[in-house]
C-alpha positions as MATLAB code, in Angstrom:
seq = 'XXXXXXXXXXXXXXXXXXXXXXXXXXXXXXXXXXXXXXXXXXXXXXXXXXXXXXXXXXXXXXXXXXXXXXXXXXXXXXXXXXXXXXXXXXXXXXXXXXXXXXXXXXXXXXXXXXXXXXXXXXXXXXXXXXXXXXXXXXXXXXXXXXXXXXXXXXXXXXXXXXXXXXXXXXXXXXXXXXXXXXXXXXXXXXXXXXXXXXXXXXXXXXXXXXXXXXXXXXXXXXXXXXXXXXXXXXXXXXXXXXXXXXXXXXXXXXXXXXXXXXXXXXXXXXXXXXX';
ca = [
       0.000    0.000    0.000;
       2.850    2.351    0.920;
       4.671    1.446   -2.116;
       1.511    2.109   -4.234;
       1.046    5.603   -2.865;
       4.934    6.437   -3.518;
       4.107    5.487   -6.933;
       1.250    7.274   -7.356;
       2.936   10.312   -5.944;
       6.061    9.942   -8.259;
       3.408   10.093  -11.010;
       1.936   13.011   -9.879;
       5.370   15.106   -9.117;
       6.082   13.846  -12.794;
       2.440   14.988  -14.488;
       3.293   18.304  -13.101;
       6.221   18.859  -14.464;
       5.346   17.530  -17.643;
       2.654   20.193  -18.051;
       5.591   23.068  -17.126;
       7.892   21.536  -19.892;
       4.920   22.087  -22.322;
       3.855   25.097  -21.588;
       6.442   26.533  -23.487;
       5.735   24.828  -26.763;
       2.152   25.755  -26.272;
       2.695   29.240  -25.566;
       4.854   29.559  -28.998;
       1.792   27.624  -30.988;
      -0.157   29.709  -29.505;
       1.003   33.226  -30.037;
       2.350   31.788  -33.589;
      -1.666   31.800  -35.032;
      -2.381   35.594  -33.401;
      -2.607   39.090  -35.499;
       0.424   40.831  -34.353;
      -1.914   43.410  -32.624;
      -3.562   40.879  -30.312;
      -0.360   39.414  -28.970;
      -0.017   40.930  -25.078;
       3.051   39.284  -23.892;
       3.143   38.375  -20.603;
      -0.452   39.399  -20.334;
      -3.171   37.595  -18.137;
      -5.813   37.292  -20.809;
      -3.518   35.558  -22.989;
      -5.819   33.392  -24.120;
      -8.698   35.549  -24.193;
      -8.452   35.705  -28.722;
      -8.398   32.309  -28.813;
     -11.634   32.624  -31.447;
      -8.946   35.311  -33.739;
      -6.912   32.547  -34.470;
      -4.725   33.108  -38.075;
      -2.300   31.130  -40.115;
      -0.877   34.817  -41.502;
       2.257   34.745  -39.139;
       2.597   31.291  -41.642;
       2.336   32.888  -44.633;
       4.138   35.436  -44.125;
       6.777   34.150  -42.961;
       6.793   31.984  -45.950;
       6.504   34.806  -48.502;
       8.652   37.097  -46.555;
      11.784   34.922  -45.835;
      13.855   32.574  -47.096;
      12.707   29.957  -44.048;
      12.154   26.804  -46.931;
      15.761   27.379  -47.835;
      17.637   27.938  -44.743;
      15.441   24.528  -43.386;
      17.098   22.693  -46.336;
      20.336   24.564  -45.474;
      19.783   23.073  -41.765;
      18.917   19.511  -42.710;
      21.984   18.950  -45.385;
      24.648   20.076  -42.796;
      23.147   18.239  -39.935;
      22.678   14.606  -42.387;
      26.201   15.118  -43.416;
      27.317   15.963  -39.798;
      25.731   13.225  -37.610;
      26.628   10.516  -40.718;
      30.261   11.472  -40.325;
      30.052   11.503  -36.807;
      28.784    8.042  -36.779;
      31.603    6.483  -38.704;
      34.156    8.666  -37.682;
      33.490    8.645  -33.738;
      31.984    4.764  -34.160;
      35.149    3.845  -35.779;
      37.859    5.831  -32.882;
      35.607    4.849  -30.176;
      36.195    0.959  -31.445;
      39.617    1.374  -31.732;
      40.235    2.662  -27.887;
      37.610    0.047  -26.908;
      39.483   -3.461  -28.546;
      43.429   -2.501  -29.769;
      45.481   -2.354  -27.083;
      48.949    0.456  -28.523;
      51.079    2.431  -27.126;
      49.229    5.474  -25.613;
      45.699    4.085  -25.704;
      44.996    5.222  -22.487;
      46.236    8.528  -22.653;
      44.796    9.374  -25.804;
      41.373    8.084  -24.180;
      42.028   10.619  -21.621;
      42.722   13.612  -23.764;
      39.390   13.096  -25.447;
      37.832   13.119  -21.755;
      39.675   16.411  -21.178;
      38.736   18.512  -23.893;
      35.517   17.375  -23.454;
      35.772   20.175  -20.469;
      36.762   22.596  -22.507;
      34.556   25.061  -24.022;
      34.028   24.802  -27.795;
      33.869   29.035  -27.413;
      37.240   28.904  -26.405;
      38.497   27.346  -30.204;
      36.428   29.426  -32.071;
      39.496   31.868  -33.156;
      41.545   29.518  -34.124;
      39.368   27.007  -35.920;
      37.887   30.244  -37.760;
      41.325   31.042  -39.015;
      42.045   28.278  -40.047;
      38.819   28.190  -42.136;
      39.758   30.963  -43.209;
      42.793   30.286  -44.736;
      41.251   27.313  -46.014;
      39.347   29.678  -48.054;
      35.876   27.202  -46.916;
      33.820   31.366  -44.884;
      30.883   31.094  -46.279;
      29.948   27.337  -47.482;
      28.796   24.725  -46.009;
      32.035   22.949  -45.359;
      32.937   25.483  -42.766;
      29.943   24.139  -40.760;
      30.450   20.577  -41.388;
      34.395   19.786  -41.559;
      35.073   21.510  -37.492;
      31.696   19.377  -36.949;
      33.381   16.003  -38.333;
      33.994   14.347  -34.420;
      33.691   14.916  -30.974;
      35.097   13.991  -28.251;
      31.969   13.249  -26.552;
      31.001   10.906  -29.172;
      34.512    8.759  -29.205;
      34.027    8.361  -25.304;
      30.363    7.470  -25.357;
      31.330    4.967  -28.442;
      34.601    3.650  -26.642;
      32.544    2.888  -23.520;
      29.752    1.113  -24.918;
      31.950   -1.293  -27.638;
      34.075   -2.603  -24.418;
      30.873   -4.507  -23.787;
      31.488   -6.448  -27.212;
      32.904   -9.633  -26.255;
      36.213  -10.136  -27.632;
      35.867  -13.345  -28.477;
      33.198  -12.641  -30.781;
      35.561  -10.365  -32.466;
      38.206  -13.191  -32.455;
      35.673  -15.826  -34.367;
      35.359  -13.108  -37.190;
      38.466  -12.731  -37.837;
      39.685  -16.301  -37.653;
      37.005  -16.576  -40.254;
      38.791  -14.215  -42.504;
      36.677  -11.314  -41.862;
      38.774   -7.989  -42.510;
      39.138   -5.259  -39.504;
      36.746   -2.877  -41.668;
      34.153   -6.017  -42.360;
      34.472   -6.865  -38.538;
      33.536   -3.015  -37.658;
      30.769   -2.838  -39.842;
      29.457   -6.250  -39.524;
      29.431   -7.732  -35.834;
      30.510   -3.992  -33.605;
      27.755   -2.052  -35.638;
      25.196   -4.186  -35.155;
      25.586   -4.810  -31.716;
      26.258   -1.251  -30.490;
      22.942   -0.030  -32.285;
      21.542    1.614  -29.454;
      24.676    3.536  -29.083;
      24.597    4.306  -32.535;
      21.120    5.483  -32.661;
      21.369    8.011  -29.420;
      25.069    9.402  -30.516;
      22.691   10.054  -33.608;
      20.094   11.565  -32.000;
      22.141   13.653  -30.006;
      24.347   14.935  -32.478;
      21.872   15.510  -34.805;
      19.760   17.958  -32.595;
      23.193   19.743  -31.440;
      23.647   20.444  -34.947;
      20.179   21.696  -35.786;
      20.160   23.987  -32.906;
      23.554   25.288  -33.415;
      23.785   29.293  -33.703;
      27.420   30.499  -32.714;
      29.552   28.715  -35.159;
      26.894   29.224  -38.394;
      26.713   32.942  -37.474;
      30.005   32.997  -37.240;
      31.321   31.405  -40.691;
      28.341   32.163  -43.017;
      27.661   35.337  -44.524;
      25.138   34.670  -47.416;
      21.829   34.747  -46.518;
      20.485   32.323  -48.815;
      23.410   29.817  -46.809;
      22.297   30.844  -43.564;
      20.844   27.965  -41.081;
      17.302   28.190  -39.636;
      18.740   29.303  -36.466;
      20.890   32.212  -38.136;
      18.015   33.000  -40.174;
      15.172   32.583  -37.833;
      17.794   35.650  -35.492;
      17.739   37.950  -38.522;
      13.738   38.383  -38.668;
      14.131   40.459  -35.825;
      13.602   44.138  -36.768;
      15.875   46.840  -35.152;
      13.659   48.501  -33.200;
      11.081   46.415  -33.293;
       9.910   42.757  -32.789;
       7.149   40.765  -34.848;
       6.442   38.080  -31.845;
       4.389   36.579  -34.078;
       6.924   35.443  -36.700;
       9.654   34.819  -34.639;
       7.210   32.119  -32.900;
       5.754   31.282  -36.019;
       9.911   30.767  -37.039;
      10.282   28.462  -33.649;
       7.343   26.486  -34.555;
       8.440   25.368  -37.310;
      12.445   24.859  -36.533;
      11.092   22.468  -33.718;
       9.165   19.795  -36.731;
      12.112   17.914  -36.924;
      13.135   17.863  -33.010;
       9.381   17.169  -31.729;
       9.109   14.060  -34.731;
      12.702   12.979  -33.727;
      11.500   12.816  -30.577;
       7.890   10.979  -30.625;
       9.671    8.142  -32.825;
      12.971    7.844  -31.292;
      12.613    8.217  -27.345;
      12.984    4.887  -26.905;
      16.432    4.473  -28.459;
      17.554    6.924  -26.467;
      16.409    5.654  -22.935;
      17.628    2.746  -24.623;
      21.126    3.318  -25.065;
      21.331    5.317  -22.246;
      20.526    2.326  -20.182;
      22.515   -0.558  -21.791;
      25.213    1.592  -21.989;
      25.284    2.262  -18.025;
      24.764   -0.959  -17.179;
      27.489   -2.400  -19.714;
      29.800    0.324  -19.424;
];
């Protein structure tokens, strides 16, 4: 009886704050489908037009901006990103995880220390060296300082010890090559690590403002955060189409979300009780 009314109030604690972490996302839906003048931020009657509903934030935003093409913009870079991340980080975090050379550990290390660094800090530098790369301005300057991360080698590297070596060994006695070994038993096997690091990744890159602000200067190259910041007027501030903006930037996060929770929790899980 005691347990079920711990559970029960658990459940409740946890309804609660479920309806805070929405109220955000209803608030920008919300004010998204008002007429500029009935928007009263921060207002108590904020609801009161719910019957003056409008989609012209929508189309305006549409006809106004370049929002189709900077979504585009987003989507290639982060693809290309959280693909290359996958091999690339998969790939060094196997290589920590089963070959034992000189300096494993303390290459395993340095990835856990710059993992405390922040990524503000090498913004000069890396931007130089874009720079003289002669990449300001594409899309490669978003994508090639976006190739690895040292967050994804040590989240990799911990979950692939959990591979049984002697798996490993079986493959290769069989003649399987190091690559066909990677791709054929690790992969498989480490999918829920694959499919978080994904996730994860992915949404970093989507959200990601600094570093595109930074390196591109075209608007039609901009990102959807870049471009959603520019729709802010000088002296003014269309509430409306800035939430109209958010609404749509967060498609790909919410449906990323309601189909790939699981994987998440998932990995999460087998990797801390593996790891």
């Amino acid at each position: 009886m005691r347990r079920d009314k711990n559970t029960t109030m658990v459940y409740s604690i946890l309804s609660i704050w479920a309806v805070f972490t929405l109220f955000p996302i209803a608030y920008m839906l919300y004010t998204s489908l008002l007429r500029p003048e009935d928007i009263q931020i921060g207002s108590i009657s904020l609801f009161s037009n719910i019957r003056g509903l409008t989609s012209i934030n929508y189309s305006d935003l549409f006809a106004n901006s370049m929002i189709a093409r900077w979504f585009v913009n987003s989507l290639i870079i982060c693809v290309a990103v959280t693909f290359a991340q996958l091999i690339i980080n998969g790939m060094a975090g196997y290589a920590l995880a089963k070959k034992k050379f000189a300096l494993n550990d303390l290459m395993f290390w340095s990835f856990v220390a710059v993992m405390m660094v922040p990524s503000q800090i090498v913004c000069i530098p890396v931007f130089i060296m874009v720079c003289d790369m002669s990449l300001i301005d594409t899309f490669w300057a978003v994508i090639l300082p976006s190739l690895v991360s040292p967050f994804g080698v040590f989240m990799m590297r911990q979950y692939m010890q959990a591979v049984p070596d002697e798996i490993l060994d079986s493959a290769r006695i069989d003649g399987c090559s190091e690559l066909g070994t990677f791709f054929r038993i690790v992969v498989p096997m480490s999918l829920p690590a694959f499919s978080t690091l994904g996730i994860f990744v992915f949404i970093a890159n989507w959200n990601a403002f600094l570093w595109p602000l930074l390196v591109l200067f075209s608007e039609e190259n901009y990102t959807l955060a870049v471009g959603l910041a520019t729709l802010q007027g000088q002296h003014t501030i269309d509430y409306g189409l800035l939430m109209a903006g958010a609404a749509v930037s967060a498609i790909p996060i919410i449906i990323i979300f309601a189909f790939f929770s699981k994987y998440i929790i998932k990995g999460a899980t087998e990797g801390a009780v593996k790891g």
